[in-house]
C-alpha positions, -999 to 999 in steps of 0.1 A, spaced: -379 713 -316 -364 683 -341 -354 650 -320 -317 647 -325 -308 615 -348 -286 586 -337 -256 599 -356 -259 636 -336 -267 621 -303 -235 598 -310 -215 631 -319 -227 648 -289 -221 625 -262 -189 616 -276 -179 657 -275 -192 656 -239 -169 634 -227 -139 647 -238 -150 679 -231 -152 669 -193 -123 649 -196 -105 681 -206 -118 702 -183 -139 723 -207 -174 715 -204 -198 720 -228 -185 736 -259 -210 722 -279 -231 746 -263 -206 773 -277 -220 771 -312 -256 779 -299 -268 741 -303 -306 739 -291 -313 711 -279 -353 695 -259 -349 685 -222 -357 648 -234 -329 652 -259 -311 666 -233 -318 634 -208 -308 611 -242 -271 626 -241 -265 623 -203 -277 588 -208 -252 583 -238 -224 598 -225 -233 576 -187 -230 547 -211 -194 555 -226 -187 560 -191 -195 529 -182 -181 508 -212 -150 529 -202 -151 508 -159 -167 539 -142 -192 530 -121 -221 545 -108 -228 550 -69 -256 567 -69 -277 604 -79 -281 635 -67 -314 658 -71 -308 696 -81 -327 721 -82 -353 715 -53 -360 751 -51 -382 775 -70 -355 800 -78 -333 778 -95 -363 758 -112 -372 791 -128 -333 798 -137 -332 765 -155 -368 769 -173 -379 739 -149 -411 728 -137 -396 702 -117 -363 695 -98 -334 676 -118 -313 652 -112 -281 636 -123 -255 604 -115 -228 599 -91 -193 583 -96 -172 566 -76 -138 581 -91 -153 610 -83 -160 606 -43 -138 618 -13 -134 615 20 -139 644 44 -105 667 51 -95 656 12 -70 679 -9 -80 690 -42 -64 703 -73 -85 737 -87 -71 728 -119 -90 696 -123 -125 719 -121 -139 745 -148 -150 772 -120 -154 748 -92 -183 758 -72 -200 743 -42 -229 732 -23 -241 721 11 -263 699 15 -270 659 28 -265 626 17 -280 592 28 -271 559 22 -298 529 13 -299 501 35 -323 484 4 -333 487 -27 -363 511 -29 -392 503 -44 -413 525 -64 -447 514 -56 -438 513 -17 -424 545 -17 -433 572 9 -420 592 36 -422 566 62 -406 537 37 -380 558 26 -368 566 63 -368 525 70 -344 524 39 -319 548 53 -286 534 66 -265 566 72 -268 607 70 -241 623 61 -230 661 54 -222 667 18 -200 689 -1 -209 687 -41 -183 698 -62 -192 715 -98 -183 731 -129 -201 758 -131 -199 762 -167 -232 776 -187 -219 781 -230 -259 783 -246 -283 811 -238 -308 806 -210 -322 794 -194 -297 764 -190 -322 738 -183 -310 712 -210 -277 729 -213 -277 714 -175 -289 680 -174 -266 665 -211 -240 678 -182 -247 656 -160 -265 685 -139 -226 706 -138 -216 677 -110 -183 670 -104 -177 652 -71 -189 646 -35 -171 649 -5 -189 630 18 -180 638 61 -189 612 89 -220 589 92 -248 596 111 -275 566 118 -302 568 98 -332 563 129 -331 597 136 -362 613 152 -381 646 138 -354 672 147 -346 706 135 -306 715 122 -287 742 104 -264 741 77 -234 763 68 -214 767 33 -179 780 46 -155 793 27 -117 801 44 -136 807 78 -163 833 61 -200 820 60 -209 825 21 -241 808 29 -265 797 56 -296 781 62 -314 775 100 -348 757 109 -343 728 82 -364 703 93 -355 667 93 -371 643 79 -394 667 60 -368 693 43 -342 671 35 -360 644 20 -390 660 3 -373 652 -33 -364 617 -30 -401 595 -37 -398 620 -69 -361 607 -76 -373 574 -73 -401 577 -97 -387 597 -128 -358 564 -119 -387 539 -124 -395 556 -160 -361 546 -173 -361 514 -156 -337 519 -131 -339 512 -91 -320 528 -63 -304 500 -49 -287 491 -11 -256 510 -10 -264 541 -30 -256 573 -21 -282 599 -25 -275 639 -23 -310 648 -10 -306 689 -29 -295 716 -15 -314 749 -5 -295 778 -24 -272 779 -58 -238 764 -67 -213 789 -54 -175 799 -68 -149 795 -45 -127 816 -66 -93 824 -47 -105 805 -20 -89 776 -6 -103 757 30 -144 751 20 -164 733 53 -206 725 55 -217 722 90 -248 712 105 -258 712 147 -277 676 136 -254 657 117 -215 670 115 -192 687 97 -174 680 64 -145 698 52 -120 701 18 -91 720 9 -87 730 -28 -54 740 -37 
């Protein structure tokens, strides 16, 4: 497949962003544009930079697609993984608007905080527990919005992986001991979702020396203070009519947010 020139990758990142500014992601994708996964990583990166230029800052990353099932959806051989944004982080029991979503689905799953900046050729199990400040249950918001023909692998990362917010619940310290939780996806009181026996460390942090890695490639670090959404276990789901959406886990808490 033909590398995109400057001028398309230009044309393409700028349509990104106002397409996710307008709350219509991805209509490039519409016309049937086929586009590599590296091509796909360069248009996430450009539009992260008009971001940027524009005083939005980045807080940290979140890794997708941990599991088999949605590796294969995607035409992955590998998880993905895409930025966080501060405008786009709330606190737990927040009130939403639907209408700022393009079919607003959801995840459960974890986030940790560093206490450092990690270090590629340190990294391991054992260093990146020593790096953790907090754990905290983690709602991630996205727009579940596929235009191309699949599998939606690149269609998915020059989307910034579909993410559109966190909503981050209570801190937990990060010196927990091997344990074993649950975690529930909860939409108005119904389970849609659920997951037992997830071990921690093991389960919930088996992606992060690979986030930290394909970082290193592009020259970038995670640093003190980022937050990290670990993946979750099953696929984005639509709330649809519903309104009240909660993730709890027996471990580490509950998080909860109403969209309206």
């Amino acid at each position: 497949m033909k590398e995109l020139t400057e001028n398309q990758l230009n044309q393409y990142a700028h349509q990104m962003l106002e397409d996710y500014d307008s709350k219509t992601p991805g209509t490039i994708f519409k016309d049937k544009v086929k586009i590599g996964v590296e091509d796909a990583w360069r248009i996430q990166s450009a539009v992260t930079y008009l971001r940027q230029k524009r005083g939005e800052e980045v807080i940290g990353y979140k890794i997708g697609c941990i599991s088999k099932k949605s590796q294969i959806k995607m035409g992955f051989t590998q998880p993905a993984w895409g930025r966080l944004w501060k405008h786009e982080l709330y606190s737990d029991g927040v009130t939403l608007e639907k209408s700022n979503y393009s079919n607003p689905a959801m995840e459960a799953e974890f986030g940790i905080i560093l206490n450092r900046d990690l270090k590629p050729d340190l990294v391991n199990l054992d260093y990146i527990l020593d790096s953790i400040e907090t754990i905290h249950p983690i709602i991630e918001i996205h727009n579940l919005v596929f235009n191309g023909n699949p599998p939606f692998g690149a269609e998915l990362l020059a989307n910034n992986a579909i993410h559109a917010g966190v909503v981050i619940g209570k801190p937990n310290k990060g010196n927990i001991k091997a344990e074993i939780t649950d975690l529930k996806l909860i939409f108005d009181k119904e389970i849609i979702d659920t997951w037992s026996d997830k071990k921690w460390p093991h389960d919930m942090l088996s992606e992060v020396e690979w986030l930290v890695k394909e970082q290193d490639k592009i020259g970038n670090v995670l640093k003190k203070g980022n937050l990290i959404l670990t993946g979750a276990y099953g696929l984005p789901i639509p709330i649809n009519d519903k309104n009240l959406i909660e993730v709890t886990s027996s471990l580490f808490g509950n998080v909860s947010a109403v969209f309206k």
